[in-house]
C-alpha positions in Angstrom: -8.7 -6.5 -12.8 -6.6 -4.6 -15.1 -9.4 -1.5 -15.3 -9.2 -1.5 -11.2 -5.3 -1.5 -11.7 -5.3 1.4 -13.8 -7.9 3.6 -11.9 -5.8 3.2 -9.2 -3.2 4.5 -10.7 -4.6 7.0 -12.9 -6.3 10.4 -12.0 -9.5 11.5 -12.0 -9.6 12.1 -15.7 -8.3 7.8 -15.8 -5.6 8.9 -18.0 -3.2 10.9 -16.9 -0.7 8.5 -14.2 0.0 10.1 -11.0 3.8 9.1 -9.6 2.6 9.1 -6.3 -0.2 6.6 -6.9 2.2 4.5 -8.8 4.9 4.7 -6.2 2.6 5.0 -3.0 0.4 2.1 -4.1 3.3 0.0 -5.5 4.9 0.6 -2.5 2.4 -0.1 -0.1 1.6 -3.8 -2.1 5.1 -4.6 -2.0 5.3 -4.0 1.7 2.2 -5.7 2.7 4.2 -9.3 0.7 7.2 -8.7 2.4 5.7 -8.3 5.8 3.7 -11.6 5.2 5.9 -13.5 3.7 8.5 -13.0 6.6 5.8 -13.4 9.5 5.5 -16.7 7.8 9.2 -17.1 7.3 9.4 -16.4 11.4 6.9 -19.2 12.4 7.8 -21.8 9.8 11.6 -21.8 11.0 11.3 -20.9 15.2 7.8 -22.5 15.8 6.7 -19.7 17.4 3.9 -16.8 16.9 4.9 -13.7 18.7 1.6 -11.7 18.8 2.6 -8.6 20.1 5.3 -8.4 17.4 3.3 -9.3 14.7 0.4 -6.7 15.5 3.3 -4.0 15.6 4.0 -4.9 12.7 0.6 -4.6 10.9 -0.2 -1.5 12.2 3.1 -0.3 10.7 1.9 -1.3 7.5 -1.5 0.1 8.1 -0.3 3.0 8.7 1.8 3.4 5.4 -1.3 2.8 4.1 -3.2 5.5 5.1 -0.2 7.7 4.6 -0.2 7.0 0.8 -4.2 7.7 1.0 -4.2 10.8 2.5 -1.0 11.6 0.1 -3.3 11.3 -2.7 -6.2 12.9 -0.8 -4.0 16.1 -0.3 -3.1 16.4 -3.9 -6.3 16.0 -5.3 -7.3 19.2 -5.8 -4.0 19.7 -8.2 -5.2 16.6 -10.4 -6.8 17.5 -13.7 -10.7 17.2 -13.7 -12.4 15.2 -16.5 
């Protein structure tokens, strides 16, 4: 687990950190807990499940996702090779 943490968060050459991996992924994990742990919040205490909400929701999230991903995929050619 922590060898997947840090190529995550490391550039192609796994040593050198990249901010925006750190930030954009730590972000992005963050997010996706918040976002679950208040969609359960909202059906524990109003006994109700609001799909329409909750799939706007997601796909928010989704696509902060995929903005951090093709973030990293822009500035790949600026990393330092192995």
């Amino acid at each position: 687990m922590r060898v997947m943490i840090k190529m995550m968060m490391t550039g192609p050459d796994g040593v050198t950190f990249d901010p925006a991996r750190v930030i954009g992924y730590g972000t992005a994990v963050s997010g996706v807990a918040v976002f679950l742990f208040n969609s359960i919040y909202q059906v524990i205490h109003t006994r109700a499940f609001d799909p329409q909400a909750y799939g706007a929701g997601f796909a928010a999230v989704c696509v902060g996702i995929a903005a951090v991903g093709v973030g990293v995929a822009v500035k790949a050619h600026t990393e330092p090779q192995s």
